[in-house]
N, C-alpha and C positions, 0 to 999 in steps of 0.2 A: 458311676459311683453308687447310686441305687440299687442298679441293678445286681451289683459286686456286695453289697451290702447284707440286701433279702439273700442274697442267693447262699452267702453263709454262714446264715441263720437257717436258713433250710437243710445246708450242708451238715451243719451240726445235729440240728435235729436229728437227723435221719441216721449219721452214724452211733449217735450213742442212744436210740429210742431204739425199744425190744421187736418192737412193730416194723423196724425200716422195711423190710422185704414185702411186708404184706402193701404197706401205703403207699412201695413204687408199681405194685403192680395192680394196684385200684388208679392211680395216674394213669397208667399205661393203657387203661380199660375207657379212662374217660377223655380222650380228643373231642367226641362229638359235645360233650360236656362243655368242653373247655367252649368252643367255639359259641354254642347255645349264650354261656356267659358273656361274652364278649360281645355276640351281637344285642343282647340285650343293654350293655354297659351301650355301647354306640346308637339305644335309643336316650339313653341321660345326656348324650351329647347334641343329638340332633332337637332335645326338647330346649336344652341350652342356648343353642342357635335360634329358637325361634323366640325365643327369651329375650336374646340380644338385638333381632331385628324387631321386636314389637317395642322395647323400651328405647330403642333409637328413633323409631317413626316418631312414636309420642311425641317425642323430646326436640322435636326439629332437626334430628339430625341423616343423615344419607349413609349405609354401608351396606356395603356386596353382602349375597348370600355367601360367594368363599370366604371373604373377612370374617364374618362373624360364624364360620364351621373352624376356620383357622383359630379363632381368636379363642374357641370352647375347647377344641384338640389342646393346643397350647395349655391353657389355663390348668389342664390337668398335669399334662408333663412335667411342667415349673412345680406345679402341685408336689409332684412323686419326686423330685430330682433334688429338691432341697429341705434343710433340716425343721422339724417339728412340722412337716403341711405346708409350711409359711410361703412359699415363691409366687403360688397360681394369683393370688388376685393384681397382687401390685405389677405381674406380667399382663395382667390382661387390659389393668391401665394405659399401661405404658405402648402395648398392642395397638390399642383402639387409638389415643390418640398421633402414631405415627400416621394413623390411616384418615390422618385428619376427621377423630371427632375432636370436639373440644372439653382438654382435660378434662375441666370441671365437669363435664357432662361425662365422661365415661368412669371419674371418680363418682361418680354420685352413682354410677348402671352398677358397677361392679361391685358399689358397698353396697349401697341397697340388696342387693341379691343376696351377700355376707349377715349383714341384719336380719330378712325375712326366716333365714336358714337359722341364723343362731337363737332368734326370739323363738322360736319353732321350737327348738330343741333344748333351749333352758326350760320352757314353760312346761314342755312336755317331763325332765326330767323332773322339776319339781313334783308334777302330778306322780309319775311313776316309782320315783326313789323309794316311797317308805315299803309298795307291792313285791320291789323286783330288785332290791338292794340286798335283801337275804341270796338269791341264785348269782350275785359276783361274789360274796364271802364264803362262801361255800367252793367256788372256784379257785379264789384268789384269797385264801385263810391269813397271809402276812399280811396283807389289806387291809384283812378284815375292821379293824378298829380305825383306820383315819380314811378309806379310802370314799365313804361319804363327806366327809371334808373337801375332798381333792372335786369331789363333784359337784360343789356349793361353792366352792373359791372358784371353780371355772363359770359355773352360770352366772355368780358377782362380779368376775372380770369381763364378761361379756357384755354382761346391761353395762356395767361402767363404760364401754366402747361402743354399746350403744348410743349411751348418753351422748357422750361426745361428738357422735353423727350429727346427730340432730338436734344438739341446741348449742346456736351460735354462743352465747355470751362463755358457753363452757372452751371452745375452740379456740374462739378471737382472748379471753383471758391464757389460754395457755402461751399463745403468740409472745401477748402484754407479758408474759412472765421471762418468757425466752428471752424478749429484749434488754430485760435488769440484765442478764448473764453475764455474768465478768467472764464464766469459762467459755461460754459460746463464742465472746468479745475477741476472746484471748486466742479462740480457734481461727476466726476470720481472720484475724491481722496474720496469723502464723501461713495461711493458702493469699494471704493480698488480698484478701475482699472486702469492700465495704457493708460492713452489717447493716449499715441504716440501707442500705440501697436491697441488698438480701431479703433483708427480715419484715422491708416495706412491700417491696414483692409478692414473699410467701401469702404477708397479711392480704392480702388482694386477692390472690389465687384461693384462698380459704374462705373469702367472703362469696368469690364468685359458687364455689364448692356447697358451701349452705345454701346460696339461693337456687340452685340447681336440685337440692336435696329436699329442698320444702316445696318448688313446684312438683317435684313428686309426690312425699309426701302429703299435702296441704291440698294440691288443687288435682292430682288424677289419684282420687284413691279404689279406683277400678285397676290401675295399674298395677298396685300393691297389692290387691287379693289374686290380680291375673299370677303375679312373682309369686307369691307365698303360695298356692299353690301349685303351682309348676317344681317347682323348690321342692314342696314337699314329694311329690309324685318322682323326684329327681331319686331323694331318698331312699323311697320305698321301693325302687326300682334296687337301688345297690343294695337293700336289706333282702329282697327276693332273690338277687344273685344269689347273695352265702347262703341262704336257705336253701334253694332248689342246689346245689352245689356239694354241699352237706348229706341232705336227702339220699340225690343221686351217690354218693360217695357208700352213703352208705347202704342202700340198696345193692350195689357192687359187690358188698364184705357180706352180703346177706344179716344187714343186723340193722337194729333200730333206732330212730332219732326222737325223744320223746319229748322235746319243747316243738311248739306249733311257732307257724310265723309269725306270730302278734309277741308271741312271749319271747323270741329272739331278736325282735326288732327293738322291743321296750329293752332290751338288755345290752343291745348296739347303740342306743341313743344314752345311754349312763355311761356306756363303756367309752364313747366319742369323747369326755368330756377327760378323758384321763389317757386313753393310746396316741392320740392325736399330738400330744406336749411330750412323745418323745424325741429325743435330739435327732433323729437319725435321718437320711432323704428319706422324704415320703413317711415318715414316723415307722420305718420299715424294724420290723424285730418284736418292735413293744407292740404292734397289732397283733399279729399273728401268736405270739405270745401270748397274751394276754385271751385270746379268743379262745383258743386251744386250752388255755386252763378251766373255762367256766364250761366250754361248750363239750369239750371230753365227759362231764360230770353228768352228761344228759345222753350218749350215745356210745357207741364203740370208739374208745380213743382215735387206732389208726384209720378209723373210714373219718373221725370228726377230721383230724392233720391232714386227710387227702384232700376233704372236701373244702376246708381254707384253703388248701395249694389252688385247686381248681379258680376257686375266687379270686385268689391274687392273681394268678397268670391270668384272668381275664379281665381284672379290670385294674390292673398297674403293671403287670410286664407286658403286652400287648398295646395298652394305651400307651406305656413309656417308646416302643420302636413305631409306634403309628406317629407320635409325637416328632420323631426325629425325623422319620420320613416329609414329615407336611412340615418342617422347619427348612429341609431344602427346597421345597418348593415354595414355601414364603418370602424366600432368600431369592431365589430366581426370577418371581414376579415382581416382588421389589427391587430391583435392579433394570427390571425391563424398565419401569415407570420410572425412575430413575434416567434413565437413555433417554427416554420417548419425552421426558420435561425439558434436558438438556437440547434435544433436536427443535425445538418448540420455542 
């Protein structure tokens, strides 16, 4: 469905864009391009991985080096396969602890990672908005008047979710709130469940969840600058793809790309804050849309459209069939352990 999705939005592009011919045969010029991208995006994965096994040692917990390459491949797939971004994390929950970590402890690795990345990228938009909010209006003129709005209601929904990470009384009040619920009430009785026995539950799993989240927090705060860096360098790595991508693209057309990397990275991190919240798998349509309007404004349109193509096929059509590849083979070694418990 992703894949069906980008692919026609691309498909459209290309037939009713004046450029189509020139921007299939700057593609055509760049494989080694494409490939270049892709193995650089499989450095964001394998940093992810070591991401996962240093915040599981910490934490007292045990997982393979393939679990946690499986659990980073994955996280992106879910990532690109479902609408607005939304699948990767609460997959990569759900991942770790089949593989026996304990929830609370892989809810706490996998939000944390979510936090260091978004406080990153609010605080930075705040800095950069008033610099580099003129080069998206200028791109994006229909925008122009509320789309700093859109960028201010994202980094206020995000400390709001931060909030709620990390302070219990906010968490366990929302529980306390749930439980008033006549319609929540009215839900369980209609599936047979007991709400007190449910909702006493969740409350438990939520407490365990904070207290997981503030000995990270609170008592290894080496851990938290090892994440927030890693995180970052995660970033900078997919903001150097579409640049060198770009570049390359447009060195092909023989013509020139006149934002530098720092001024396309500051414009990827305002731009996160608004392509990310389109509906579609993988926010697919509203990125590439949205890239192409601001970054055209700075280069040769069809070499800027190839050089997005390049990016995307390397770091979400390539990651989406790598993804399904290592989904059969996760399925396979799960099944052996599966037999080998049974024989046992």
């Amino acid at each position: 469905m992703a894949l069906l999705s980008t692919a026609s939005v691309f498909a459209v592009f290309l037939i009713f864009a004046k450029d189509s011919t020139q921007i299939l045969r700057i593609l055509f010029l760049s494989p080694i391009d494409i490939m270049i991208g892709f193995a650089l995006f499989m450095g964001i994965i394998f940093i992810d991985t070591v991401r996962t096994m240093v915040m599981t040692h910490f934490l007292g917990e045990r997982v393979k080096w393939r679990v946690a390459l499986s659990n980073s491949i994955l996280g992106y797939f879910y990532t690109y396969i479902t609408p607005s971004s939304a699948g990767g994390q609460p997959f990569q929950i759900y991942h770790l602890s089949k593989w026996k970590v304990k929830p609370e402890i892989s809810s706490a690795i996998i939000l944390t990672r979510w936090s260091t990345m978004m406080i990153f990228l609010s605080i930075s938009s705040i800095l950069l908005l008033k610099r580099y909010l003129f080069y998206i209006q200028i791109g994006i003129p229909v925008l122009s008047q509320i789309i700093w709005v859109i960028i201010l209601l994202g980094v206020l929904v995000s400390f709001a979710i931060f909030l709620i990470l990390l302070i219990p009384r906010v968490g366990i009040g929302l529980v306390n709130f749930l439980k008033k619920s006549r319609i929540l009430k009215w839900i369980f009785k209609l599936f047979k469940k007991d709400d007190v026995e449910v909702l006493t539950k969740f409350e438990d799993n939520v407490k365990q969840f904070y207290d997981a989240m503030h000995m990270i927090w609170m008592k290894k705060p080496l851990l938290i600058i090892f994440d927030a860096i890693t995180g970052i360098l995660d970033l900078g790595i997919l903001y150097y793809i579409l640049y060198r991508s770009i570049m390359a693209a447009s060195y092909e057309n023989e013509a020139q790309f006149f934002l530098s990397f720092w001024s396309l990275s500051a414009i990827f991190i305002l731009l996160s804050f608004v392509v990310y919240y389109f509906p579609t798998p993988g926010s697919s349509g509203g990125i590439e849309g949205a890239f192409y309007l601001v970054f055209s404004m700075y280069g040769s349109p069809p070499a800027v459209m190839a050089g997005i193509l390049i990016w995307r096929i390397s770091t979400y059509y390539l990651p989406i069939l790598l993804g399904i590849v290592t989904m059969f083979f996760e399925f396979k070694a799960k099944s052996k352990e599966v037999e080998s418990a049974e024989k046992t």
